[in-house]
Structure formats: structure tokens, C-alpha cells
N, C-alpha and C positions, 0 to 999 in steps of 0.2 A: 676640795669642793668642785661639782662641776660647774666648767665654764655657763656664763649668762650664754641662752641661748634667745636670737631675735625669732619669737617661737609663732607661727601662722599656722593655728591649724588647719588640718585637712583630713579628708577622709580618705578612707584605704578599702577600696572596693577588693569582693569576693568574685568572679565573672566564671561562670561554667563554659571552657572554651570550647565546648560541644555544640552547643546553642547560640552563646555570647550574651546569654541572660547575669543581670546583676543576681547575685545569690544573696549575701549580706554584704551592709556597707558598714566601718567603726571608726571610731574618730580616734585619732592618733593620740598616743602617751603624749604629753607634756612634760615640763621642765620637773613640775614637784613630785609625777611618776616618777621617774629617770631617777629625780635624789633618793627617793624611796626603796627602788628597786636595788641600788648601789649600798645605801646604807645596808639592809638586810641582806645582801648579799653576802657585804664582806662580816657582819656577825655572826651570820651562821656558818659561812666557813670556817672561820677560827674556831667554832666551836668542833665542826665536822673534820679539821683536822686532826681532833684529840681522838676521834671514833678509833677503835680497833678495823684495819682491814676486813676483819671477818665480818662484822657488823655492815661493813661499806658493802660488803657482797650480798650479803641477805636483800638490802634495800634493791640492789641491781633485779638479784631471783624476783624481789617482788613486782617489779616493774617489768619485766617478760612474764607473766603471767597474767598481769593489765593488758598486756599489748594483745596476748593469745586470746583472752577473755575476748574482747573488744574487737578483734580482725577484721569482722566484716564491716563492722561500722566506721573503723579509722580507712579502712580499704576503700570502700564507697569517699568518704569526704576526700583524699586523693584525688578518686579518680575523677569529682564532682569540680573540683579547684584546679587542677593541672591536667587533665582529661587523661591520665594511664590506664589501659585498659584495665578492666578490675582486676582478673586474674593475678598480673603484676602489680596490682598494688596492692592486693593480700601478700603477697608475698613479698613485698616489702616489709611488714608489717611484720612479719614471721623472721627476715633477714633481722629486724634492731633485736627482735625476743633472741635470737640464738647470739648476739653482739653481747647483750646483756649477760646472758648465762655462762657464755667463754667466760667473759671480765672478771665475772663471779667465782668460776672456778680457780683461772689462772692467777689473779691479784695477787693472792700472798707469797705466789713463787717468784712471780717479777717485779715486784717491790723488797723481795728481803734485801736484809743487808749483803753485800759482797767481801768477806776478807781476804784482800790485798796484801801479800805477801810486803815489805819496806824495808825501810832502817828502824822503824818504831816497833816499841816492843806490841804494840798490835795497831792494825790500822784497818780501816775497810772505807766501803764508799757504801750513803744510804741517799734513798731516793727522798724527800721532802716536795709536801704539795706547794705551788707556787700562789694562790689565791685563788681569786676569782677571775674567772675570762670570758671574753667575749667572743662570740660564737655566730659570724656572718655569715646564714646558709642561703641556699638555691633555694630554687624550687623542683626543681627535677625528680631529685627523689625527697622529699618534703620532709619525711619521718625519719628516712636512713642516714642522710648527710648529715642531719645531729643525733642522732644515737653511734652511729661511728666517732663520733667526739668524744660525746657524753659518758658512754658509759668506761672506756678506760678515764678520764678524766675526776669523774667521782669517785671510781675506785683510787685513785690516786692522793681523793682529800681535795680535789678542787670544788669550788663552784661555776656557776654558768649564768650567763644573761645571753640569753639570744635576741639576734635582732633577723630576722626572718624574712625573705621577700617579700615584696610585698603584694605578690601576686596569690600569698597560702595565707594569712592573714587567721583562716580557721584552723590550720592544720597546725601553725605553730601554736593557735592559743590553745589546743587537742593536745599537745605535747606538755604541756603545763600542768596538761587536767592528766593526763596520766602518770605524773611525780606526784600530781600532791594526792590521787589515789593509792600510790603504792609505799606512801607515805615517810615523801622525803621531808627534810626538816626545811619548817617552811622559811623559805627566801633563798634555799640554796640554789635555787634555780626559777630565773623569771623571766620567760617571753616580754620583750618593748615592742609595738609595734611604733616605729618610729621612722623617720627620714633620713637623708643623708648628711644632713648638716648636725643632726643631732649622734650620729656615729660619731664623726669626727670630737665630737667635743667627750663622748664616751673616750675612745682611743686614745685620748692625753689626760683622763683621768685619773691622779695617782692610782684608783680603788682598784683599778683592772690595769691585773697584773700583766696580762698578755692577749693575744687575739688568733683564734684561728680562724679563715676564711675558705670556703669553696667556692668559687664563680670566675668569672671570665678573667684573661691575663690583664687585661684592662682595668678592673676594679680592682685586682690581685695588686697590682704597680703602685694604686693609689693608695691602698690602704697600708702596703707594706713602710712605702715613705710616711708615713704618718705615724705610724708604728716604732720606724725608726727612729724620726728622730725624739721619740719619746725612751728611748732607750726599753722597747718591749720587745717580748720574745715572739714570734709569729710562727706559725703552720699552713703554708697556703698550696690549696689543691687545684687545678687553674685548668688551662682546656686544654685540649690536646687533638691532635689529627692523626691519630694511629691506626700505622700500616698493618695491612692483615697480608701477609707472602707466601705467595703458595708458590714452592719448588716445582720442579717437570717431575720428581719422582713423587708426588706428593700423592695420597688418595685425591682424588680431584671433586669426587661426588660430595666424599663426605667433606670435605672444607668448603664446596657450597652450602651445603646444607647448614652447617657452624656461620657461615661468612651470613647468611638468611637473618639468623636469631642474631649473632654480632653485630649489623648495621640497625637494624629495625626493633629491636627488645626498646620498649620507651619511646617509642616513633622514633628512634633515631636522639633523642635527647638526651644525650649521657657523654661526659668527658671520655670514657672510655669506652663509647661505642666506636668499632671497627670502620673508619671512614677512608682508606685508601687502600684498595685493594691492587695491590704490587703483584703479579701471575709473569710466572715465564712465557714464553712467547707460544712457544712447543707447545702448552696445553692453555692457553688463554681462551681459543675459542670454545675448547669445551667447558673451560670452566663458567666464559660467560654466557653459554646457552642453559647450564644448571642453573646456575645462581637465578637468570630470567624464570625460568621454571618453579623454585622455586618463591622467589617473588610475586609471580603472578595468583599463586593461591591464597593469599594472605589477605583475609576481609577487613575492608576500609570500612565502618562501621560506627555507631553508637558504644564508646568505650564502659559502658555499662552491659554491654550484653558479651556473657561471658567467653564464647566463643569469636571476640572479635579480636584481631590481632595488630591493628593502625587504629587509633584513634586520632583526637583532634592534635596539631602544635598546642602548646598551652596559652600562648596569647596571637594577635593579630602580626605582630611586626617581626613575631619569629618566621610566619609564614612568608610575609613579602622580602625577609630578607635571605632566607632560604631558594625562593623561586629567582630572583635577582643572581644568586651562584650558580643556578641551573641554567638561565637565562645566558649570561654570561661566557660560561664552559661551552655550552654548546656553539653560542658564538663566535668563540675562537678556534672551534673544527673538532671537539667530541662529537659522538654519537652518538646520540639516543635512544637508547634501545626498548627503553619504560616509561610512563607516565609522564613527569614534567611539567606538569603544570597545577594548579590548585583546584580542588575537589568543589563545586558550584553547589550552592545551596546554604544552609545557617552552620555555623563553626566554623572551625580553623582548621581543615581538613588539608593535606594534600597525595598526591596521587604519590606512593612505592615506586623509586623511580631510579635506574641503572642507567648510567653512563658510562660507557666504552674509551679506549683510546683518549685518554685523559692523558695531559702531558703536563710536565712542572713549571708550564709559565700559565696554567688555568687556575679557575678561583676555585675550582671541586677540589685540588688539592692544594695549592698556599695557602685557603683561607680556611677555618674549622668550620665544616657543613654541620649546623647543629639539627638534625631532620632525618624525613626517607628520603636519603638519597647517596646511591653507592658510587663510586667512581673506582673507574677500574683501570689501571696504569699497565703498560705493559712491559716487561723486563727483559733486557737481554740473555742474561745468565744469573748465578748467585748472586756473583760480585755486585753486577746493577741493580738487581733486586735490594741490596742491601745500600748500598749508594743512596737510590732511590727513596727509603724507607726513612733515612737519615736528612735527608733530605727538605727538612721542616724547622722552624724554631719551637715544636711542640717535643714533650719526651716522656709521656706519661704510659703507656702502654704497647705494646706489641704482639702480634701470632706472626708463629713460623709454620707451614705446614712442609712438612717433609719426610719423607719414611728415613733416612737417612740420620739417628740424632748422634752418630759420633762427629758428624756432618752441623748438626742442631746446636748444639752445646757451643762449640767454636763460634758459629754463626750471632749464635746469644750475645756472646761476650762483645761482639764488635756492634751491637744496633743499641744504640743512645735512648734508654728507654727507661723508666722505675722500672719495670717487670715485662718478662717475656715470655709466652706463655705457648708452648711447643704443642702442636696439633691438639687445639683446645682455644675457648675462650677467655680471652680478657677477662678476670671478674673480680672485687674483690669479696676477700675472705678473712676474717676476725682474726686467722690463724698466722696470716701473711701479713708482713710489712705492706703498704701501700701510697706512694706519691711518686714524684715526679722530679726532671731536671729539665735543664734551659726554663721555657717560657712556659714548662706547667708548672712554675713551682721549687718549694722547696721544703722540708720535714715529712716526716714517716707518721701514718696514721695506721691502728691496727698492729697485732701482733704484741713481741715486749716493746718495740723500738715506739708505737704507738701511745703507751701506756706511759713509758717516761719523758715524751714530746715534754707536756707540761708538767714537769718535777724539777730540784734544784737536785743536779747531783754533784753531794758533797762529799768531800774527801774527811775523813774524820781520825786525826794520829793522833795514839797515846804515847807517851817519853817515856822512861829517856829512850831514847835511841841504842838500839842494841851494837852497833858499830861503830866507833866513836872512833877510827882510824879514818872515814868516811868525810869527805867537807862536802856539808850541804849548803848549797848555793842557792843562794835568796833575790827574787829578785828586785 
């Protein structure tokens, strides 16, 4: 049962960070929600585990087709709740439909069983759904951070309760409404909007089997301890300060031009947005006279008009705690080459803003710049550039730029990173593994490694043993 919670409610405002207008305000789940949402939960998974894979995929196809239906509308409330320029948030929108359709296709190949050669006259390993889980998302990308869960996860035979910032409040109860249109079985999946004292008492609920989380290292620590000593399984995708290295033989244009959409795609609000840019020294300044270039053309704007490419931060204290790193950095002898300062008028705007001659005892690069705002580190040769890059307790992403990839490939293997992405962007993709080590984290989201995060894989031997010279040792 879950724990008694000492329950106070309160309300959970919707705030368009454009304006800073209240949109809707709703009054939080309670204790007899929560048991409600847990009981049907875990019923309908037990029954949703019986489903045939192929049946689990249909449900996926139908729920990319809600999302595609729907685009502009789920695109707008995004952009109206976390202020993403619209463009990008259709196209997030488009990113969960095509998450779904992989999961769809791929399921029945990375779920079969595996036969495992043994001592047993047959043996193999099959994947088993583990329950129901709990699903701690951002707001950042409000739709994608749970369909990147979601849809290997159902395919899988799990269920889902998400608990959702509480800064999207509409966009997780919009995620709800697009299951039970594409007509999942109902309670396999239920949006709480709920608080932090009422996670905790979820997280040692026997009924949730496990917890996956994306958000800051901070709340990743807290929940993992909590997690643990519940003896659950976790997936945590956590922040990251990834180096974007442009070699001296590197195209220098076009990796600003990449380095432009790397820091600034999402105002800069993305764990894997490009936040320290590593340049060898040999071509630093021209690379930092591009990158200003093209930074300068990028309209700070009303993130509803579709040609705007900065919109607002999505709340107040992201912004003052953004300008306080800019502040900071340049304090201790960077140089400011752009903006820097915050955008006057209604929103949470701030100004596209490059910094120069950034060194590793400043806060543009020890601390994760979650914003616009680029910093640019300057490199001795490969070696420091790679030093440099390493150089973080974050490990979640990286670009090399360099024409050199027998050069590339080496270089790859030594930068402390989930994925590194050689003349080209950070991004991810349904097809790829994706997470983190050190302080982003730890498990694989996406791809097969994605898909069996939440599965029991069990080893399944039939007797006798065809080798009976053989002593197996038990432990």
C-alpha cells in the first residue's frame, strides 16, 4: 500500500514563459489519486503482459499517428508551456511519431528469445516485462523525454505512471490524452501531477517496479538513493557540459555553422546541447569570428512566430541563474564577444551570447550553462583539446570536428562520453543507444540496449545436461 502521506494541497500553475501570463492553474493528485492510479496500473499490466508483441506494436503505430494527427496542436501547447520555438516543437512531436514506429517495427526482433549454446540440452535467455514504472520527466522537451521511455517500454509489456514537471502540467495531462486516443488499455499509463514528497512515497511502493528519470545530477542522486535502497532498478539521464572540438585541420566554417544549431537548438535547454567549445589555437579566431556570425542572425523573438530561432528560458530562475554564469565567467577574465545580458521587456528572454578565452577554473565551463550561451575554450594541440574535453564530471555527449577520422576514431575512444559524434551533431536517435557515465548517469535509452533497460533477462535451461563429465558449480 502506499505510504500515509502528510498531504497539503496545492496548485500547479501553467505560466507561458514568453509573457509570464498564468495559462491554467490544477490542483494536485491526492493520496486516493496515487492509490487509484497504482492499483490500475499494476492490473492492466499483468494483463498487457499477456498481449502478443505484435499487438503491443499496433498500439505504438496507433499512437504515432495521434501525435502526427495532432502536430500542430501538441506543437503549440510546448511551445505555449516551455516557450520552444514552434518549429522545434513540431518537430518534436514528429521525433516521439517516428520513436513510436521504430519500437513498432523493431519489438519482435529485440525481444525474441536468444538460444544460448550450454551444458543443457537446450537453453536461451528471454527478455520478461518487469511492471509498472515510474517515469520522472523534464520539461525541456516535454513530449520526447517520455516517448523516448515510453514507447520501447510498452513495447516491452511495461506500464507507466509519469510524474512530470511541474512547469508542463498540460503537456503531461496531453500525453495521457494521446494513449487513451490511440487506445491504450486503460490505466496502463497515468500522468500524477504530484510533489516531491509524494514521489518519494511512489519510489518505495512495492507496485513500481522501477524508476526511470531525466533531469538534473542533483535530483538524479536523490532519487537514485531512494531507489536503492528500495532495491529498484533505475535509468537516469542527468546533465551534461559537452565538449564540441574543432581540430586545426577541421572545416572551420562548417563546424560553426553545426557549433550555431549545437548550442542554441531549444535556447540552449538540452542536456546535450553543445556547451564548451574546445578549438585549437591555429584556427580559434576564425572559428570564433564565424560562430559570432552566425549567432548574430538568429531572431530573439516571440517563440510562436515561425521563423524565430530564441525564444523565451522557460521559467524566471533559469534565466537569473544563467546570467549569474555569464556574469561570473566574464568576471574572472573571459571575453565577451555577444550579448550577456537578459532581454528587457515581458518573458524570460536573454540575449545569444559567446564567450571567448574561457578557462577551466570559470563557471561557463565547470558548471552545465543550461541557455544561449557558448563558451569557447582554447586548445593547445589534440592532446589538450582532448584533456580539456575530459575535463568535467559530466559524460554524456561529444563532437570532434576534424578531416582527419583515422585521426577521429582513436581520438573517440579516449573522450569519456556515452556517444561521440564525428563532424556532426549530438543528437539522439531511436536507432542508437543513448546515456551517459560519471555525473550524467547511468543505463541506455533507445535502440535494443533501450528496449531491455526495463526487462528481467532470464536465463531459461532445459536438463539434463548434455555433458555430464562437466561439474557445475553452484553458488
Amino acid at each position: 500500500m502506499l505510504e500515509k502521506l502528510v498531504w497539503k494541497p496545492r496548485k500547479i500553475d501553467s505560466i507561458n514563459p514568453a509573457s509570464g501570463e498564468t495559462l491554467r492553474s490544477f490542483d494536485e493528485h491526492g493520496p486516493d489519486d496515487i492509490e487509484s492510479a497504482l492499483d490500475g496500473a499494476v492490473r492492466a499490466q499483468r494483463a498487457w503482459a499477456e498481449v502478443p508483441v505484435s499487438e503491443r506494436a499496433d498500439l505504438l503505430r496507433r499512437t504515432a499517428q495521434v501525435l502526427r494527427d495532432r502536430k500542430g496542436e501538441y506543437g503549440a501547447l510546448i511551445t505555449a508551456e516551455m516557450g520552444k520555438p514552434i518549429i522545434e516543437a513540431e518537430a518534436e512531436i514528429e521525433k516521439c511519431a517516428w520513436n513510436c514506429d521504430f519500437y513498432a517495427e523493431k519489438a519482435e526482433e529485440f525481444l525474441a528469445p536468444e538460444p544460448t549454446p550450454s551444458n543443457a540440452s537446450e537453453s536461451s535467455v528471454v527478455f520478461d516485462p518487469l511492471g509498472v514504472i515510474l517515469a520522472i520527466m523534464p520539461w525541456n522537451y516535454p513530449f520526447w523525454q517520455l516517448f523516448r521511455f515510453l514507447a520501447p517500454a510498452f513495447a516491452a509489456g511495461n506500464g507507466a505512471i509519469l510524474k512530470h514537471a511541474s512547469n508542463v502540467p498540460q503537456c503531461a495531462l496531453a500525453i495521457e490524452e494521446v494513449l487513451r486516443e490511440a487506445g491504450a488499455p486503460k490505466g496502463l499509463f497515468k500522468t500524477l501531477l504530484i510533489s516531491p514528497p509524494a514521489v518519494e512515497s511512489l519510489i518505495a511502493d512495492p507496485r513500481i517496479a522501477a524508476v526511470t528519470l531525466t533531469g538534473s545530477t542533483e535530483v538524479g542522486s536523490l532519487v537514485a538513493s531512494q531507489a536503492g535502497s528500495h532495491i529498484k532498478k533505475q535509468v537516469l539521464e542527468l546533465g551534461g557540459s559537452d565538449p564540441f572540438i574543432v581540430l586545426s585541420d577541421a572545416d572551420v566554417q562548417e563546424a560553426a555553422a553545426v557549433a550555431t544549431r549545437a548550442r542554441f537548438l531549444n535556447v540552449g535547454q538540452s542536456c546535450i546541447a553543445a556547451k564548451r567549445f574546445i578549438v585549437e589555437e591555429s584556427v580559434a579566431d576564425a572559428f570564433v569570428e564565424a560562430l559570432c556570425s552566425h549567432v548574430r542572425a538568429l531572431k530573439v523573438a516571440d517563440p510562436m512566430e515561425r521563423d524565430t530561432n530564441i525564444g523565451p528560458l522557460a521559467r524566471a530562475n533559469l534565466r537569473e541563474a544563467l546570467h549569474s554564469q555569464v556574469e561570473r565567467t566574464v568576471a574572472a577574465g573571459a571575453e565577451l564577444k555577444l550579448g550577456g545580458k537578459p532581454v528587457e521587456g515581458p518573458g524570460y528572454f536573454y540575449e545569444p551570447t559567446v564567450l571567448d578565452r574561457v578557462s577551466p577554473d570559470m563557471a561557463a565551463f565547470t558548471e552545465e550553462t543550461f541557455g544561449p550561451a557558448a563558451a569557447v575554450i582554447r586548445a593547445k594541440d589534440a592532446d589538450d583539446a582532448i584533456q580539456l574535453a575530459n575535463r568535467t564530471e559530466f559524460g554524456l555527449g561529444a563532437a570532434l570536428w576534424t578531416r582527419d577520422l583515422d585521426q577521429a576514431r582513436k581520438l573517440a575512444r579516449r573522450i569519456e562520453a556515452g556517444a561521440v559524434f564525428i563532424n556532426g551533431m549530438v543528437a539522439s536517435d531511436p536507432r542508437l543507444p543513448f546515456g551517459g557515465i560519471k555525473k550524467s548517469g547511468y543505463g541506455r535509452e533507445l535502440g535494443v540496449f533501450g528496449i531491455r533497460e526495463f526487462t528481467n533477462v532470464k536465463t531459461v535451461w532445459i536438463g539434463p545436461a548434455h555433458d555430464k563429465n562437466k561439474v557445475t558449480l553452484s553458488e
